[in-house]
C-alpha positions in Angstrom: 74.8 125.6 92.0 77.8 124.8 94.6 80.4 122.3 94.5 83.8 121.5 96.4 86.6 120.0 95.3 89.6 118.3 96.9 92.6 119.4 96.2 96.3 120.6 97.5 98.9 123.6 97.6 102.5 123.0 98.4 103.8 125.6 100.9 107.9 124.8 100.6 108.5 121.4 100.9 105.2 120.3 102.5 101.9 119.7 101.3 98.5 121.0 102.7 95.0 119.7 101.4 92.7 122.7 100.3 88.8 122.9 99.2 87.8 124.2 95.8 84.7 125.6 96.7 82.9 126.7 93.5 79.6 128.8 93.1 78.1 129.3 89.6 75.1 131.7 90.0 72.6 134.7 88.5 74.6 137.6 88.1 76.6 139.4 85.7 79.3 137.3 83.9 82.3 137.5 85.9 84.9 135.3 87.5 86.4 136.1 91.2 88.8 133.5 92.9 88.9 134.4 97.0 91.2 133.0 99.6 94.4 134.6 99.4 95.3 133.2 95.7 99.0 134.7 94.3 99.2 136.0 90.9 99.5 132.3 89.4 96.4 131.2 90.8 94.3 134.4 89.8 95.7 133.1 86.3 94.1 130.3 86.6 90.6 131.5 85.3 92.2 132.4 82.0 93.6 128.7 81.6 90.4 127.3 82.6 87.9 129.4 80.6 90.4 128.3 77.6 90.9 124.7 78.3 87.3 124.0 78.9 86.4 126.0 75.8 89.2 124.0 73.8 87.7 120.7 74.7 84.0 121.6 73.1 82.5 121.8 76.8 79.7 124.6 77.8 81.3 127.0 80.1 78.8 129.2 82.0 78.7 132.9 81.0 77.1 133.5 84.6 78.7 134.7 87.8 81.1 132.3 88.9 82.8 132.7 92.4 86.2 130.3 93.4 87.2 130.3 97.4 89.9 128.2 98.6 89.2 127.4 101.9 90.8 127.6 104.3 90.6 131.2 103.6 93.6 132.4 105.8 96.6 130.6 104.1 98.2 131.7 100.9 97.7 129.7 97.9 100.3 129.6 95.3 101.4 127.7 91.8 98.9 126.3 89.1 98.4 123.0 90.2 94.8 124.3 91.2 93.4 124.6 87.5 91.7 120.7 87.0 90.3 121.1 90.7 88.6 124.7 89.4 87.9 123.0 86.2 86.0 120.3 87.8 84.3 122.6 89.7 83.0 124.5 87.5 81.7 121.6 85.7 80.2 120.0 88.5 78.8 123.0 89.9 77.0 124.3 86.3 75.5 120.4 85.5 78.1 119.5 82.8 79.4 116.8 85.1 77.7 114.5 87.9 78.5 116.6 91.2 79.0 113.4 93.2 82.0 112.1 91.1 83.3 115.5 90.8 83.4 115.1 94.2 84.3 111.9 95.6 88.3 112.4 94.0 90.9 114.8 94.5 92.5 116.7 91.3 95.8 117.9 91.3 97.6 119.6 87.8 98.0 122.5 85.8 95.6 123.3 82.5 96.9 123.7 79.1 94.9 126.1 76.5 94.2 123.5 74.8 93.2 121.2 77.5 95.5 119.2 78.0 97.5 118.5 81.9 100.6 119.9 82.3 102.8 118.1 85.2 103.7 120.7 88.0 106.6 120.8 91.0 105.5 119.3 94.0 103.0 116.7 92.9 104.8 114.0 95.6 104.5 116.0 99.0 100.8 117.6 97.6 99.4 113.9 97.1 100.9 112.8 100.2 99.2 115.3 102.1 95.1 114.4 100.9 96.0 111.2 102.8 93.7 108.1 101.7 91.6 109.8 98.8 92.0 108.9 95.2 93.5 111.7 92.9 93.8 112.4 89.5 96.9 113.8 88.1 98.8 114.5 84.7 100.7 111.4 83.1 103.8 113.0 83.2 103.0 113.7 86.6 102.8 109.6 87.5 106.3 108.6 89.2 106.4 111.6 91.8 102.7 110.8 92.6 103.0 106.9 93.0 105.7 107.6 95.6 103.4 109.5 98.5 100.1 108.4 97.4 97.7 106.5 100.1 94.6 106.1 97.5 94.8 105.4 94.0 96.2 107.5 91.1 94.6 108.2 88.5 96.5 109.2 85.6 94.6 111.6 82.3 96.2 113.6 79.6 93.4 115.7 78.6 90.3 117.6 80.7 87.5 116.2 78.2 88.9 112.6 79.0 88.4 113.5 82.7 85.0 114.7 81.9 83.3 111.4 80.6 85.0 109.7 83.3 82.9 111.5 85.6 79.6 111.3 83.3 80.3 107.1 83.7 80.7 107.6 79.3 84.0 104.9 79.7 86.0 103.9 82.4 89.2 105.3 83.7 91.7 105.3 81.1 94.9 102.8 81.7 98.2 105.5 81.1 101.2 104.5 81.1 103.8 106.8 82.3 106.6 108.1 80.3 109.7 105.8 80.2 111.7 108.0 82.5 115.6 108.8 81.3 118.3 106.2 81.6 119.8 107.1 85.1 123.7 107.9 84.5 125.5 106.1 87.3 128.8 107.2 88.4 132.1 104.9 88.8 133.7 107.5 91.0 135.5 105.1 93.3 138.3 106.2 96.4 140.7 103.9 94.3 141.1 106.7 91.9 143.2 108.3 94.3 146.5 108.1 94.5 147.9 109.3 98.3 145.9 111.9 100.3 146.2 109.4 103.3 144.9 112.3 105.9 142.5 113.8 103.3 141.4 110.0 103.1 141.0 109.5 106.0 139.5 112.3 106.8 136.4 111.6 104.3 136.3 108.1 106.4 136.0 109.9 109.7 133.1 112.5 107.8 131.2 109.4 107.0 131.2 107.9 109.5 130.2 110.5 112.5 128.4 113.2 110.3 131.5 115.5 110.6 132.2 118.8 108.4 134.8 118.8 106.7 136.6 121.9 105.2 140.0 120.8 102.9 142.6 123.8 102.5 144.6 123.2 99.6 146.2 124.5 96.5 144.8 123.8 92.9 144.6 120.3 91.4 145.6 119.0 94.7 142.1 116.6 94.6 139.8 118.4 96.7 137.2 118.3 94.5 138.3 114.8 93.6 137.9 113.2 97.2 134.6 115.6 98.0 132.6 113.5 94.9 133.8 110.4 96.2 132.2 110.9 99.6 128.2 109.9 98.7 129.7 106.4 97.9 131.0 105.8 101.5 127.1 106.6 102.9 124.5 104.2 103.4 121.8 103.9 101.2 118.6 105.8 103.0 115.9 104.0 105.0 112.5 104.0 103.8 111.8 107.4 106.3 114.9 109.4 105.1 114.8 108.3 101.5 110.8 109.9 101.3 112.1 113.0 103.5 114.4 113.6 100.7 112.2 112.8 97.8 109.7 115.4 99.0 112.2 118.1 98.2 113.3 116.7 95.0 109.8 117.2 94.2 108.4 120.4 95.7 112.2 121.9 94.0 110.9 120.5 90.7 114.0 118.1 90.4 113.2 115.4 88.3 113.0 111.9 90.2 114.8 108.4 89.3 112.8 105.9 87.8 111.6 104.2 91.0 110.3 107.6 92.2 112.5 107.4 95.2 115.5 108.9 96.1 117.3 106.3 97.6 120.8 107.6 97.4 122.2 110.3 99.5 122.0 113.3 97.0 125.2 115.3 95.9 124.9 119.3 95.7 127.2 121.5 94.5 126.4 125.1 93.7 128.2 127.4 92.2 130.6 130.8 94.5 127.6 133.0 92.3 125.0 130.8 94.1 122.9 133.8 96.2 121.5 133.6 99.5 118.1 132.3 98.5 119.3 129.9 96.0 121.3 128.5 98.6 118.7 128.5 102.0 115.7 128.5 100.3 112.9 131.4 99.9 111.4 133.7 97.1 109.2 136.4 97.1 106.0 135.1 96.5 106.3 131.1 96.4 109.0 130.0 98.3 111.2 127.1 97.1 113.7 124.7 98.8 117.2 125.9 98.1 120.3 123.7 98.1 121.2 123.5 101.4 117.5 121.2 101.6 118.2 119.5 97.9 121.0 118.0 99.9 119.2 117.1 103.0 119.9 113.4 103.8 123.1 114.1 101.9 126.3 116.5 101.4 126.5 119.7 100.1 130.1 120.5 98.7 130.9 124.0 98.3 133.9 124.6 96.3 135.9 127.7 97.0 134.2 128.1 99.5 136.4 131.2 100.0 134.7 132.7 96.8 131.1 132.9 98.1 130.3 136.1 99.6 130.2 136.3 103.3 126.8 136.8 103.7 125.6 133.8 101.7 127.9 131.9 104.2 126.7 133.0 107.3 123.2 131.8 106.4 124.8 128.5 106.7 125.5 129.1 110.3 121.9 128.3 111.5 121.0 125.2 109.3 123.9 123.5 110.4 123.0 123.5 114.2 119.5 122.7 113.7 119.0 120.9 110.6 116.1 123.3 109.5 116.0 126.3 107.7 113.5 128.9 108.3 112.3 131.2 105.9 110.1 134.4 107.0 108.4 136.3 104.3 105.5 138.6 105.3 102.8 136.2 104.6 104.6 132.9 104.7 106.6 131.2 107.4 108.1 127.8 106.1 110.3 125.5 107.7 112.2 123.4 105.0 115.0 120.2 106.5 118.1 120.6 106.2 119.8 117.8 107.8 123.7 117.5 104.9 127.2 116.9 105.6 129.0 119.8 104.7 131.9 119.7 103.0 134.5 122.5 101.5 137.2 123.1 99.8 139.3 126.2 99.7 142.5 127.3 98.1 145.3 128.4 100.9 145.1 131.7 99.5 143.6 134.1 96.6 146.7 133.3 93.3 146.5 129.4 95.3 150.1 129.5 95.4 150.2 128.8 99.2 153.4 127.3 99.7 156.5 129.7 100.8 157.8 131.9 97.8 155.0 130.3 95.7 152.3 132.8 97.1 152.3 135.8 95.1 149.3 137.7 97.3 150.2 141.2 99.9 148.8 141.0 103.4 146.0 143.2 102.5 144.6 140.8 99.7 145.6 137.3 101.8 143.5 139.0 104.7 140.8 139.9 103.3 140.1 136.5 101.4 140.2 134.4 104.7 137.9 137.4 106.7 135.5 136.0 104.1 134.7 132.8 106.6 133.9 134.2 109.7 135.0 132.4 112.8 131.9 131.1 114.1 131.1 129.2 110.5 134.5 127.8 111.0 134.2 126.8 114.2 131.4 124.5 113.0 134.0 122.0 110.9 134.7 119.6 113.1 137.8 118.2 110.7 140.0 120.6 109.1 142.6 118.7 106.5 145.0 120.5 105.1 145.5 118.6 101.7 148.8 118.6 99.6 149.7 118.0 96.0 150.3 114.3 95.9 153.5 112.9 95.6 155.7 112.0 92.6 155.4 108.1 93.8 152.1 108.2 94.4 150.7 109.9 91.3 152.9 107.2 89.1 151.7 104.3 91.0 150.0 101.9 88.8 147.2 101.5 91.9 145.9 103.8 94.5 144.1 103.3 97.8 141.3 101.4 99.2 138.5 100.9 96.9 135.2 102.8 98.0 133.0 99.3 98.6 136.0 98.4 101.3 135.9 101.9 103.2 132.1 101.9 102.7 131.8 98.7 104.6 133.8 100.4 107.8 131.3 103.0 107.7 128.6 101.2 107.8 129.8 99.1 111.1 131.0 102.8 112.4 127.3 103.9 111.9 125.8 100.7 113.5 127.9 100.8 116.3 126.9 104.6 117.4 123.8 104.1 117.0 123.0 101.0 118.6 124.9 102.6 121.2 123.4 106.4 121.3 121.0 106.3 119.0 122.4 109.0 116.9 125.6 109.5 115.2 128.7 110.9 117.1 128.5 114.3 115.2 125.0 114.9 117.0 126.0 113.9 120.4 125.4 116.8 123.0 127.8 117.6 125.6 125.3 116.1 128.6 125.9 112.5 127.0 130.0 112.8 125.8 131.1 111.9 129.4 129.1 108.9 129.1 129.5 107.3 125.5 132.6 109.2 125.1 134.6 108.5 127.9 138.2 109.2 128.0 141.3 107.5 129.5 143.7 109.7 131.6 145.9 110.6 129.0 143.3 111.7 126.7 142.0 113.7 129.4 145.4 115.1 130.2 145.7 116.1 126.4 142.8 118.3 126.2 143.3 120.0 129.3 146.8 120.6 128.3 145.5 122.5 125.2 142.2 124.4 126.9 144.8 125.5 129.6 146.9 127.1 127.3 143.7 128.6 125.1 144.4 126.4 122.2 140.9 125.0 122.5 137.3 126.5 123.1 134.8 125.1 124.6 132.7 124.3 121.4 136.0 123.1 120.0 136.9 120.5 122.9 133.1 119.1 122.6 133.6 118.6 118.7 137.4 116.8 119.1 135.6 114.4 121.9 132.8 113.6 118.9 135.3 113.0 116.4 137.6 110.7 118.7 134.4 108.9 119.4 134.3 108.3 115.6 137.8 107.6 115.4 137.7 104.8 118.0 134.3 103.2 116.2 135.6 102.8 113.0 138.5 100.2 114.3 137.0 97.3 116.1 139.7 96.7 118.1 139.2 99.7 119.9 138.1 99.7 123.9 135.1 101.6 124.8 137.0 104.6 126.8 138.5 106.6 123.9 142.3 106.4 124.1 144.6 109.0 123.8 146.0 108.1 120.2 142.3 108.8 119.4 142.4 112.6 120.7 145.8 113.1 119.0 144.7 112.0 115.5 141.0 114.0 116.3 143.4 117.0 117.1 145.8 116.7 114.4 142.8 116.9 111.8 141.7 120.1 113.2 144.5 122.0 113.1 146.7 122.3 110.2 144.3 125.1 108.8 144.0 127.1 112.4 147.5 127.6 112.2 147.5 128.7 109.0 144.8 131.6 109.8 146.7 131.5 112.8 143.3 131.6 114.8 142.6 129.4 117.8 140.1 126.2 117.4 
């Protein structure tokens, strides 16, 4: 007898709908699974001969052939056991073929049964559209999110079994209670001076800028860089599933309302390696972090430390907003769309300051060779942050409080888009002469420093997008960007040029 089953694979962050196309015929016992399965999936037929055993059903000691069609694209993970369960049921009479049929199945098979939740459940039950599906318990939040048909929700395969026979109706699970979310009262009020590194994080918001902050040790780098989610607005409907998609198919664990509807905060480790932090894998390939911060920022802390070849691979995402990643039988595309932001000491003992540094030539050039001049030519602020001062530090209050600066964003945000459509950050050079038009001494600024080679082309295009930014975020300003504008958006690009001594 034949069946086919509905069901899906996740290939990176996306979801595609397969068929479980099951034969169960004369032959000599065996059990073959076709259509490009990885090593997880051939598994499966181990799980499945013991989880239908372990719930007291028949299971046929015939010939049984599995293809996953379409037959050309790999299949990988062990969310495909219930859908070969099923159809192996259906197709040997132990269940009605018809009800096998008419749902989708998407989970992984205990030995003893019972559904096990697996990564990716969100984007693979987005992508079978308007069908019902049936997935694990703990599997419900992540499901609810993308689902189009209704969910059905089992805990154990012989449940699902007289469901299908018509023996009781479909059981009413409740989910787990998910964890109490931990909220954070980081707030910009915690810190005492920093006006340009302050202001700099405004700017970031704002326009979508990089920012990279040079500074020695307990300066507040870190500090200001966790304080930046709290000046972003909260993500539309669009950006907020975008970003739950990788949550799931990364296996991150999703708030109670299933969405991510803050802009996520990543911050991996100087060991982090390349794949960790782009993405990839040898056989099933996995968003990395640059992706778990998509619609967000990704703060890499000594940023120095990482080796240069994990930063380069940065390099790419950051002009496209997608990553890439080739293997020899997969090609995935996975968003990356973050705000970068870094933090790096001024040099390897962090001393910095003259006399304090204790580092040769040799050791001083080799840590700053570590960013390579096109990855810093893509920060479009560069804030050279200092230890705050005495007065500052003993103040009994410190700056603006995040809900005030938040608030200017937001207007900041409105105002480019409404204007452009986009923010500043994105603008391309065809559109800066028209909404970012400068008055004569602006003008006279910028040619004063591409003249004299103090500015590259790239580099005038990104001061225009940050002056842009500048302007929006005080009302007041006129729509030609004024020349104060192109100072500031100059002087927050290069305190940590001169200190490399390269040219912007």
């Amino acid at each position: 007898m034949f069946a086919s089953i509905s069901s899906a694979v996740l290939h990176g962050a996306v979801g595609h709908p397969i068929r479980v196309e099951v034969h169960v015929g004369k032959g000599l016992p065996g059990f073959t699974i076709s259509g490009l399965p990885d090593e997880s999936v051939r598994e499966s037929r181990d799980r499945v001969r013991a989880a239908i055993l372990s719930s007291a059903l028949p299971y046929p000691d015939i010939r049984i052939t599995v293809n996953l069609a379409p037959s050309d694209q790999r299949k990988t993970g062990s969310g495909l056991d219930l859908a070969i369960a099923v159809g192996i049921l259906a197709a040997s009479g132990v269940v009605d073929p018809a009800a096998a049929q008419a749902v989708a199945y998407v989970g992984e098979l205990g030995l003893d049964g019972s559904l096990r939740a697996i990564p990716g459940v969100a984007p693979m039950v987005g992508s079978l559209g308007d069908e019902d599906v049936v997935v694990p318990v703990d599997s419900a939040v992540e499901a609810h999110v993308a689902a189009r048909g209704t969910v059905r929700l089992l805990q154990r395969l012989d449940e699902l079994v007289a469901v299908l026979n018509a023996e009781q109706p479909w059981p009413e699970h409740e989910p787990p209670a998910p964890p109490p979310e931990v909220t954070t009262s980081a707030d910009l009020a915690d810190v005492h001076g920093q006006h340009a590194a302050r202001r700099s994080l405004e700017i970031a918001a704002a326009g979508g800028h990089h920012l990279l902050m040079v500074g020695p040790p307990g300066a507040g780098k870190t500090m200001l860089a966790s304080r930046l989610p709290g000046l972003l607005p909260a993500l539309d409907r669009e950006r907020a599933l975008e970003a739950t998609m990788v949550h799931s198919a990364a296996g991150v664990r999703l708030p109670a309302g299933g969405l991510i509807t803050r802009p996520p905060y990543r911050a991996p480790h100087h060991t982090t390696s390349a794949v960790a932090l782009v993405g990839g894998g040898s056989g099933s390939i996995r968003p990395g972090e640059i992706s778990l911060a998509h619609c967000g920022v990704l703060f890499m802390d000594e940023i120095a430390e990482f080796a240069p070849k994990v930063l380069d691979g940065l390099r790419q995402p950051l002009e496209n907003r997608h990553i890439t990643v080739s293997r020899s039988k997969i090609n995935v595309v996975l968003p990356a769309d973050f705000l970068l932001v870094a933090a790096m000491n001024p040099c390897p003992c962090g001393g910095g300051a003259p006399g304090a540094c204790r580092c040769n030539a040799a050791n001083l050039h080799r840590y700053l060779r570590r960013l390579s001049g096109p990855l810093l030519d893509r920060f479009d602020l560069r804030v050279d942050v200092h230890r705050p001062g005495v007065d500052d530090l003993l103040a009994s209050t410190g700056g603006e409080a995040t809900a005030v600066v938040a608030e200017r964003v937001r207007l900041a945000r409105e105002a480019a888009v409404g204007r452009q459509g986009c923010l500043n950050s994105r603008l391309d050079g065809s559109r800066l002469d028209r909404f970012a038009p400068l008055d004569t001494g602006g003008r006279a600024v910028l040619r004063d420093r591409l003249e004299r080679g103090r500015l590259s082309a790239r580099g005038y295009h990104r001061v225009r997008r940050v002056a842009r930014t500048i302007a929006d975020l005080d009302p007041r300003q006129p729509d030609v960007i004024p020349e104060r504008a192109i100072h500031l958006a100059l002087e927050l690009r290069a305190p940590f040029d001169e200190a490399l001594g390269r040219v912007a």
